[in-house]
C-alpha positions as CSV (number, residue, x, y, z in Angstrom):
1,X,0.0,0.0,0.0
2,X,1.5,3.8,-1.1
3,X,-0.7,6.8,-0.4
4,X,1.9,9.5,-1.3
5,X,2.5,12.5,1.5
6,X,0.8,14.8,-1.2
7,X,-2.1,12.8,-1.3
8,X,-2.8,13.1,2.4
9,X,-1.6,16.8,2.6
10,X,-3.3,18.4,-0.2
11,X,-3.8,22.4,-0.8
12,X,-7.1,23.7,-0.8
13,X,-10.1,25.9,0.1
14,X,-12.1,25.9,3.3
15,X,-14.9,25.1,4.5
16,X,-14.4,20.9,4.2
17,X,-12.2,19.0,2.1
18,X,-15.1,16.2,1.9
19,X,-18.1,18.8,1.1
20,X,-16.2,21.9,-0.9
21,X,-12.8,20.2,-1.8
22,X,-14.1,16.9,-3.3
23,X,-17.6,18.3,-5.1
24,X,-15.4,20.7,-6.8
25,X,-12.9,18.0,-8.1
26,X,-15.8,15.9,-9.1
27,X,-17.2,18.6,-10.9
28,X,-13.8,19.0,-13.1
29,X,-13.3,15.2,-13.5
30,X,-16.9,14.9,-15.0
31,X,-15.9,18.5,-17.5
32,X,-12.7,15.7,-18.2
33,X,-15.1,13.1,-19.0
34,X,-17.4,15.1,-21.2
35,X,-14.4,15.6,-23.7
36,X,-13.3,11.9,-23.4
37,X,-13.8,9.0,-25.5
38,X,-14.6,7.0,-22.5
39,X,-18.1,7.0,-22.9
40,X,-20.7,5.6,-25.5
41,X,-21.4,9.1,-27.4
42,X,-24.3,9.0,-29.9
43,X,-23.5,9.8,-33.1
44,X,-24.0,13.9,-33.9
45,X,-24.5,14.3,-30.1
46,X,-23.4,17.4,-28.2
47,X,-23.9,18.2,-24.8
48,X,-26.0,21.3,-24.0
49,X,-27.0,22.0,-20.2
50,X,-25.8,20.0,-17.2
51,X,-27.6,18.5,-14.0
52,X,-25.9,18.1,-10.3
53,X,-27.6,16.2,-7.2
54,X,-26.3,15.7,-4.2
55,X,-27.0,12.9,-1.7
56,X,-26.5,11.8,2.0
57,X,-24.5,14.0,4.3
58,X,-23.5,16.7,0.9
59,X,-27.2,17.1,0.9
60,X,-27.7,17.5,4.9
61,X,-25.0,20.1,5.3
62,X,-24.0,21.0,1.9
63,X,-24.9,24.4,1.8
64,X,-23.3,25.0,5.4
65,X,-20.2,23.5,3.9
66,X,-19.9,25.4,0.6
67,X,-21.0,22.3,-1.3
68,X,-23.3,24.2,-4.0
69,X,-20.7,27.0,-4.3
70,X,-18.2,24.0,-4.8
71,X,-20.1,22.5,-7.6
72,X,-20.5,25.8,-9.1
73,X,-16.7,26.8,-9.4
74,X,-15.7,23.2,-10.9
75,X,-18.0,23.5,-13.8
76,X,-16.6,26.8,-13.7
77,X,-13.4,25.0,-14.9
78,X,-11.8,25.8,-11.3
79,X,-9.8,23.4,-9.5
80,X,-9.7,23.2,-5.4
81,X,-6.0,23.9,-5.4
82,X,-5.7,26.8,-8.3
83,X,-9.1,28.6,-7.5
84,X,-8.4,32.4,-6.4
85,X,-10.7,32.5,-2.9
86,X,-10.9,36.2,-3.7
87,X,-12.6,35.6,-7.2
88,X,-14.8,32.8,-6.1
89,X,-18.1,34.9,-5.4
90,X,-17.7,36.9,-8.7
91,X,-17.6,33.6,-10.5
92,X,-20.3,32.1,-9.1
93,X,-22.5,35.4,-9.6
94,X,-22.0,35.5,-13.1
95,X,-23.2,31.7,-13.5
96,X,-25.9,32.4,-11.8
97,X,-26.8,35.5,-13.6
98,X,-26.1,34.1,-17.4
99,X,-27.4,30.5,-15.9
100,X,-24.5,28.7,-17.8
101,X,-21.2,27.7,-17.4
102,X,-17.9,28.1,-19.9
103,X,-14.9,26.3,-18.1
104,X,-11.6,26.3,-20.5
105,X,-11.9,24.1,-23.7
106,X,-15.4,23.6,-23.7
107,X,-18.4,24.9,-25.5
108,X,-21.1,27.2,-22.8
109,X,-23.5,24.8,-21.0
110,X,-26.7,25.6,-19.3
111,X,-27.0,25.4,-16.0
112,X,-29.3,26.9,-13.7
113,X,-28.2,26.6,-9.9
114,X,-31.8,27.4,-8.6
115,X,-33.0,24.5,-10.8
116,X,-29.8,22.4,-11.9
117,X,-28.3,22.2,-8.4
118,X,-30.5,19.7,-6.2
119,X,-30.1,18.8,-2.1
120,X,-31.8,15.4,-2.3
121,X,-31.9,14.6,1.1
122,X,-34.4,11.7,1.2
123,X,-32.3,9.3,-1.5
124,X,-28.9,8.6,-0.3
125,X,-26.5,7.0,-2.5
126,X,-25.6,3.4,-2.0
127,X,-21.6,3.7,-1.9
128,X,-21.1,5.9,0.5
129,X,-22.7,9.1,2.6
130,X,-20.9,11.7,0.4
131,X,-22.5,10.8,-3.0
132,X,-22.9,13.2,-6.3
133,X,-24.4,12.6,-9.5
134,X,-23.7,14.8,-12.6
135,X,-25.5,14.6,-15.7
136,X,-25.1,15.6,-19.2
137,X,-28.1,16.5,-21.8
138,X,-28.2,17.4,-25.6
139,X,-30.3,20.5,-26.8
140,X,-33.9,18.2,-26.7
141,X,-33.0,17.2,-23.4
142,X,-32.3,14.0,-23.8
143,X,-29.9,12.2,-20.8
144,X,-26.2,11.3,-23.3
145,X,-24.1,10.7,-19.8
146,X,-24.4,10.5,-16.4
147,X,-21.8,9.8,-13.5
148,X,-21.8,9.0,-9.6
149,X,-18.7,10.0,-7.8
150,X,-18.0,9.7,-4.0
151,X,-16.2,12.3,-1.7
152,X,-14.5,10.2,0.8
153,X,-13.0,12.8,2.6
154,X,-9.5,14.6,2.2
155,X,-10.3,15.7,-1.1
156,X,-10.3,12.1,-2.3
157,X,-12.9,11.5,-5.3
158,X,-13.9,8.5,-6.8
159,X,-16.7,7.4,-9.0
160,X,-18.8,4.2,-8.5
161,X,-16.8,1.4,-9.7
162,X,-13.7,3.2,-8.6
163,X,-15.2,3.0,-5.2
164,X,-15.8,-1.0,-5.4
165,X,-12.5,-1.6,-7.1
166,X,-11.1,-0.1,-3.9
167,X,-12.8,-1.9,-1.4
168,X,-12.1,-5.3,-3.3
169,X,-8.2,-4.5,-3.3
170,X,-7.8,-3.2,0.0
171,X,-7.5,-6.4,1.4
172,X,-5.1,-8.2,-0.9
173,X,-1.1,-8.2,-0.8
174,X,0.2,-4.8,-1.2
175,X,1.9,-4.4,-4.3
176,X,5.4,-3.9,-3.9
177,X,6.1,-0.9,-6.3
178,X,8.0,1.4,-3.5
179,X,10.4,-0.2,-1.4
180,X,8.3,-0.2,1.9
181,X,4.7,-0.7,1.2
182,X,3.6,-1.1,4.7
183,X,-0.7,-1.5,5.2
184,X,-0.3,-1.7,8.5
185,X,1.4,-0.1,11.5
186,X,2.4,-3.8,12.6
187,X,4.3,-3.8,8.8
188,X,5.6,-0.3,9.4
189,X,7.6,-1.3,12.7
190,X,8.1,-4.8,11.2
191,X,10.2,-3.0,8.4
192,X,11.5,-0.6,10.3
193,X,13.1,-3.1,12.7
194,X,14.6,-5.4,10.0
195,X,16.1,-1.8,7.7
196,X,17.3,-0.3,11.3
197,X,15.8,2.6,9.2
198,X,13.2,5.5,11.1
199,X,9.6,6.0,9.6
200,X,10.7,9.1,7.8
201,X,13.4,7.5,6.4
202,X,10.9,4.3,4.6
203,X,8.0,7.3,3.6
204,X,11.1,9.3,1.6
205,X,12.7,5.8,0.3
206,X,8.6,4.9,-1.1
207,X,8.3,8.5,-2.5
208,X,11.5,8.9,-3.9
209,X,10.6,6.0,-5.9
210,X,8.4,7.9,-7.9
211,X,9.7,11.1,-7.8
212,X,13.1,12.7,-7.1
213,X,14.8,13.9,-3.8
214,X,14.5,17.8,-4.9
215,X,10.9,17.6,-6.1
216,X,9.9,15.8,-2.7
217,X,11.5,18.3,-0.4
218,X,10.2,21.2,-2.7
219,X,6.8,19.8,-2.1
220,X,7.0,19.6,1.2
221,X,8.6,23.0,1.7
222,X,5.0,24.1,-0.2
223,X,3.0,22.2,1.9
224,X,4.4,23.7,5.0
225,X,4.7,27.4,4.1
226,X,0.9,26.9,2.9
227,X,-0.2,25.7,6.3
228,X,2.4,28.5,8.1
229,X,0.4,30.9,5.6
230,X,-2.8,29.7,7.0
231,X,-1.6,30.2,10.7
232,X,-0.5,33.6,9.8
233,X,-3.6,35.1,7.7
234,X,-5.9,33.1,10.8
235,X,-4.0,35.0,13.1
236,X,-4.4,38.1,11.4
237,X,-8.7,38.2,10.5
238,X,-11.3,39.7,12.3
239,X,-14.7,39.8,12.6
240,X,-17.7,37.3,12.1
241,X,-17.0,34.3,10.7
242,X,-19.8,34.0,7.4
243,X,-22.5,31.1,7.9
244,X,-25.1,33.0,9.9
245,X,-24.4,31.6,13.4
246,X,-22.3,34.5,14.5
247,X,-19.3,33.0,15.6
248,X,-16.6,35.7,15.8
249,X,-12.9,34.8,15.3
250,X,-11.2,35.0,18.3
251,X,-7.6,33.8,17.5
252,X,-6.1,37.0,16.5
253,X,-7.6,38.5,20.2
254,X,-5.8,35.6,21.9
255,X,-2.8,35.8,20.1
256,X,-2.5,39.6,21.2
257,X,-2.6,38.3,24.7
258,X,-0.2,35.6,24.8
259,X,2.2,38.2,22.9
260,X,1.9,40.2,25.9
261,X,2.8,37.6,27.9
262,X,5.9,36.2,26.0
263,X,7.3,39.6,26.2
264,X,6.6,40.2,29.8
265,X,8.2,37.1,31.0
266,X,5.4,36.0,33.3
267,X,5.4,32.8,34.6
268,X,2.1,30.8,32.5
269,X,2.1,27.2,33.2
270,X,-0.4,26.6,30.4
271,X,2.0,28.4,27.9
272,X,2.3,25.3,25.5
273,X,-1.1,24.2,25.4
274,X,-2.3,28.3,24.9
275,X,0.0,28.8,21.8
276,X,-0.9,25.2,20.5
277,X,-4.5,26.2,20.9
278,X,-4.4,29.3,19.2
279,X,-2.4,28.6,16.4
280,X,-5.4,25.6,15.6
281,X,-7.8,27.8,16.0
282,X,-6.7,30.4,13.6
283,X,-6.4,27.7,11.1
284,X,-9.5,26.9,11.5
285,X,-11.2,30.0,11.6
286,X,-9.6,30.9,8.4
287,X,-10.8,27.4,6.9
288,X,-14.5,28.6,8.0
289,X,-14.4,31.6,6.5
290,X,-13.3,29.6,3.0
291,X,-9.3,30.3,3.0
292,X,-6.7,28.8,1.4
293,X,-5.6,25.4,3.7
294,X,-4.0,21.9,3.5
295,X,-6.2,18.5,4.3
296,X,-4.7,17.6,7.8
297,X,-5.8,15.2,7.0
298,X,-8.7,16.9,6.1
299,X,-10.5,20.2,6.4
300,X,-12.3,20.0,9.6
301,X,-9.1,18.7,11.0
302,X,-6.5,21.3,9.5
303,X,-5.7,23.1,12.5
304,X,-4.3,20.1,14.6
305,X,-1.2,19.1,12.3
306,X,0.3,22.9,11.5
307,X,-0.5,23.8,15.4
308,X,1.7,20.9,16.6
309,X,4.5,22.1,14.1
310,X,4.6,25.3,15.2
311,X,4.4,24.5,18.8
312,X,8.1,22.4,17.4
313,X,9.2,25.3,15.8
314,X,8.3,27.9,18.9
315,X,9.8,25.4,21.7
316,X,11.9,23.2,20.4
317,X,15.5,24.8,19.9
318,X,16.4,22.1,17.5
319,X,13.9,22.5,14.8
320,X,15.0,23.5,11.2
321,X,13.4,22.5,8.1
322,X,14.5,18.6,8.1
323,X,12.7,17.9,11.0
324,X,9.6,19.6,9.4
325,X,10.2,17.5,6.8
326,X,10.2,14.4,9.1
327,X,7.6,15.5,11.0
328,X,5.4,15.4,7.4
329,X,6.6,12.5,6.2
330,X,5.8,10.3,9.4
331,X,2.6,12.0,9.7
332,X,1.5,11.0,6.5
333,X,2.8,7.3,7.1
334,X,0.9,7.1,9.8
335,X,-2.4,9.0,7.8
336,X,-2.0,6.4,5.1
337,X,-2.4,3.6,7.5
338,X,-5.6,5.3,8.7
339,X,-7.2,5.6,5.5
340,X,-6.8,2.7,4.2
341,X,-7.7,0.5,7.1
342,X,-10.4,2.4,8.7
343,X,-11.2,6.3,7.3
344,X,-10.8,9.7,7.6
345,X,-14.6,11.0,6.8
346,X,-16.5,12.5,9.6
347,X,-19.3,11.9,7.1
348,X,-18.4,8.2,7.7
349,X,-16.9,7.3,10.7
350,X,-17.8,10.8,12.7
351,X,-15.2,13.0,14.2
352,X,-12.5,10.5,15.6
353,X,-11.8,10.0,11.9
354,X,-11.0,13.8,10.9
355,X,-9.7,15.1,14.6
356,X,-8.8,11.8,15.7
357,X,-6.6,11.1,12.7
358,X,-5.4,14.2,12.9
359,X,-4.3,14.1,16.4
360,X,-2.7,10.8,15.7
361,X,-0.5,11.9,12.7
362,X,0.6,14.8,14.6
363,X,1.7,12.6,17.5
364,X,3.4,10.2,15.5
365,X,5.4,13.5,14.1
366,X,6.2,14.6,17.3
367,X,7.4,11.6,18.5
368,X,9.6,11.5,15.6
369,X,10.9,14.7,15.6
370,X,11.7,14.3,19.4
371,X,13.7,11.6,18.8
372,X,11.4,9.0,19.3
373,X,11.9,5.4,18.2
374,X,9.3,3.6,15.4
375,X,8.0,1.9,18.5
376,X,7.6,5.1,20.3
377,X,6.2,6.6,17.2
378,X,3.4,3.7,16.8
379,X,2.8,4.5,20.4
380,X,2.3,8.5,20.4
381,X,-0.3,7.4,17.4
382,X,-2.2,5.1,19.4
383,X,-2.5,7.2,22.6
384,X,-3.8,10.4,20.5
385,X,-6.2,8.0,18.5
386,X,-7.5,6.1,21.1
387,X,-8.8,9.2,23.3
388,X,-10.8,10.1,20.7
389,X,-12.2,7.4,19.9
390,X,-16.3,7.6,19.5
391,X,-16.4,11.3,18.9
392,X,-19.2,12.5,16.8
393,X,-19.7,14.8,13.8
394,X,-22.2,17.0,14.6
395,X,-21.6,20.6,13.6
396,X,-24.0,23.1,14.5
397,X,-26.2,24.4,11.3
398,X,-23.7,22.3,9.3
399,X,-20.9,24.8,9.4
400,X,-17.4,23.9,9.8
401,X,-17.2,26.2,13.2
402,X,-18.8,24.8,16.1
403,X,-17.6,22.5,18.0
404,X,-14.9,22.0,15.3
405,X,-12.8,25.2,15.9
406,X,-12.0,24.5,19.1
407,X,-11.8,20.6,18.6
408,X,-8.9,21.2,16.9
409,X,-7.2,22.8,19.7
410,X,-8.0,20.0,21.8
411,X,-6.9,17.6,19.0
412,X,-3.4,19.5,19.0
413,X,-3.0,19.6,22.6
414,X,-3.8,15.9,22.9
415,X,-1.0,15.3,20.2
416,X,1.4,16.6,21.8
417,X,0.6,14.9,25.1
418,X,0.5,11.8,23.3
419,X,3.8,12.3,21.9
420,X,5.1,13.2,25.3
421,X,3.9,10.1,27.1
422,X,4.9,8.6,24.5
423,X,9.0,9.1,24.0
424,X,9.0,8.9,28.1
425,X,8.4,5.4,27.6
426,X,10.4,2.0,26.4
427,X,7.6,2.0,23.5
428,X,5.9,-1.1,24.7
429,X,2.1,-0.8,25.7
430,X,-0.9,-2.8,25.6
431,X,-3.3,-1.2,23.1
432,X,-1.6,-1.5,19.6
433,X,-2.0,1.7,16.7
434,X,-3.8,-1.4,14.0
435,X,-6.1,-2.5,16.7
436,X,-7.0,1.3,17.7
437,X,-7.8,1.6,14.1
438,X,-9.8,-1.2,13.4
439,X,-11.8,-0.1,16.7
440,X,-12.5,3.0,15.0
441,X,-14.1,1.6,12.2
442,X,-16.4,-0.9,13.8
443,X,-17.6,2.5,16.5
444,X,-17.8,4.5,12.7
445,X,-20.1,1.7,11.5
446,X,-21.9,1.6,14.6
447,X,-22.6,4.7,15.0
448,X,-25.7,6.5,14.1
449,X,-25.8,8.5,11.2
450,X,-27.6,11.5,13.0
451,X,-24.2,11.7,14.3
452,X,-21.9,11.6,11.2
453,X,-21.7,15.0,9.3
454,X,-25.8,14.9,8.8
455,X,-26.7,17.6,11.6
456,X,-29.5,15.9,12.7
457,X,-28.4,14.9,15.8
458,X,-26.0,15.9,19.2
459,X,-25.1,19.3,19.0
460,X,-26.4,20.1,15.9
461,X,-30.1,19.7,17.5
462,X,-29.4,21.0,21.6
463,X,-28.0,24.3,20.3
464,X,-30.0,27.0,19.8
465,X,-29.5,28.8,16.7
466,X,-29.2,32.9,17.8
């Protein structure tokens, strides 16, 4: 198994890499399709006006979560990672205004969001709770193509059969294309034992295998100076947060406190866990309010990850960029073995699989960047993971903001913990990272789905919209 560091770090636009993030990619894979071969075309067809509906948790809380805007801007011809967030309302104003779309290379296709967009929220999709389907019609109307994809959170995007091919692979041999193709955390130390290598060391050997040693560190470099960005315009915005719950952003008026504080010298014996805290927190604020981020490993989670780094960089008076670097790469080992064993979709698993997974990759970094063993590593993993094990997905209104905001603090100041615990010990304990996992995934399929991304249950339901 090989899930690349750039596929589990990915840059993108708030408010959800599940609900805005993968819409918007589907939306450009089916403008890709259209100008395929792949696809039975009649003979003198063209396509003339398109159709979008949106099923199971994208319908529940899609239009807290940006999904329709999402939709919009892909059949715009944007892409998730390229869009300008400052643009985005002006684009999606003048499709709804002309009630067409022209992405690049392609002839103008009606489309009517009022009409063309639908929130089906009584026929979920069988594959999964974040289903799509996008359909293609000549001038008489006349269905010539239709295709189902799945957001299955990060910003990953499949369609139907895509889906089913995975799910039939994902328990066979992995294939042994990259030197270390570990599936499981068992594997991971397994390998790491018998190379005498560390877990950064296997995730660069895999993805310098497909790509070289200057292109990797030049992507990682990107990915960290986009999530330092984030932490920087987060700590910088004011004001009320859109959505219509109210919520104000209150990093930047933290972070004007603790400044005081640093430069006063007073003795704050919650220092670490305030700056951790509010570096999350402005992350996430910004990611509300539809800023640029990184997948952490998603969205709702993309505060836990850059917090716990820049706690490293603030407190740690060894850190320089290679141990950013290692701090990424073991993160994302340990991300991969999530995602492919259990998941990172709130809409699937609830919450334990966005800040949970979160909190675990950033522990397993920590660990490694403190010098931790692969055994300690595993163990920073499990301890994050495990204490968050059960937690729902119930954001309030379906907005990206409460309790997630401040879950992500929590997530990064559990990591760190974790990580701490974790180096202090011999790396033998009794819960092990695979069997934390796989505990995840039976509480995810257990749990109800008022509870997974829908808003129809916990606090989405007990707080009272002012």
């Amino acid at each position: 198994m090989f899930l690349s560091v750039f596929d589990v770090f990915k840059i993108g636009i708030g408010p959800s890499s599940s609900h805005t993030m993968g819409p918007m990619s589907a939306a450009a894979r089916f403008l890709e399709l259209i100008l395929s071969d792949d696809w039975p075309r009649p003979q003198g067809a063209h396509v003339a006006s398109l159709k979008v509906s949106l099923h199971g948790s994208l319908a529940h809380t899609g239009i807290g979560h940006g999904t329709g805007r999402a939709v919009i801007l892909g059949l715009a011809g944007e892409l998730p990672n390229k869009v300008d967030p400052d643009r985005m309302d002006a684009i999606i104003e003048t499709v709804e205004k002309s009630r067409s779309v022209t992405p690049p290379g392609h002839p103008a296709y009606h489309f009517n969001p009022a009409e063309d967009l639908v929130f089906d929220k009584k026929q979920p999709l069988p594959g999964h709770a974040n289903g799509m389907r996008l359909s293609a019609f000549d001038h008489d109307g006349r269905l010539l193509l239709t295709q189902v994809y799945y957001s299955i959170g990060g910003g990953f995007v499949v369609t139907d059969t895509e889906l089913e091919t995975l799910r039939r692979e994902k328990d066979k041999k992995p294939a042994a294309n990259v030197p270390f193709p570990f599936a499981s955390a068992k594997q991971m130390l397994d390998m790491a034992a018998r190379s005498g290598m560390t877990i950064a060391q296997m995730k660069r050997a895999n993805e310098e295998a497909v790509m070289g040693r200057s292109a990797l560190d030049e992507g990682l470099d990107a990915i960290w100076q986009a999530m330092d960005s984030c932490v920087e315009r987060g700590l910088r915005g004011e004001g009320i947060m859109p959505g219509g719950l109210k919520v104000r952003r209150r990093a930047r008026g933290i972070h004007d406190k603790l400044q005081e504080e640093w430069r006063s010298n007073r003795p704050n014996p919650l220092f670490a866990n305030d700056w951790l805290s509010v570096y999350a927190m402005a992350v996430n604020e910004e990611n509300a309010a539809g800023g640029r981020v990184v997948t952490a490993p998603t969205n709702g989670a993309a505060g836990v990850i850059p917090a716990t780094i820049r706690y490293y960089k603030q407190f740690h008076a060894d850190a320089d960029r290679d141990g950013i670097h290692d701090f990424l790469l073991t993160a994302a080992a340990v991300g991969g073995i999530i995602k492919h064993n259990a998941s990172i979709s709130g809409a699937e698993v609830g919450c334990q699989g966005e800040v949970g997974s979160a909190a675990a990759m950033a522990a397993a970094g920590m660990a490694a960047v403190m010098g931790g063993s692969p055994e300690q590593i595993e163990n920073a993993a499990e301890i994050a993971l495990e204490h968050h094990l059960g937690m729902t997905c119930d954001p309030v209104a379906g907005l990206v903001q409460v309790p997630c905001i401040e879950r992500n603090a929590l997530g990064a100041v559990k990591a760190v913990t974790a990580a701490s615990l974790a180096v202090k010990g011999d790396g033998q304990h009794f819960v092990p990272l695979d069997a934390c996992i796989e505990t995840m995934r039976q509480t995810g399929n257990d749990m109800s789905e008022k509870y997974k991304e829908t808003s129809t249950g916990g606090l989405a339901v007990n707080v009272v919209e002012c």
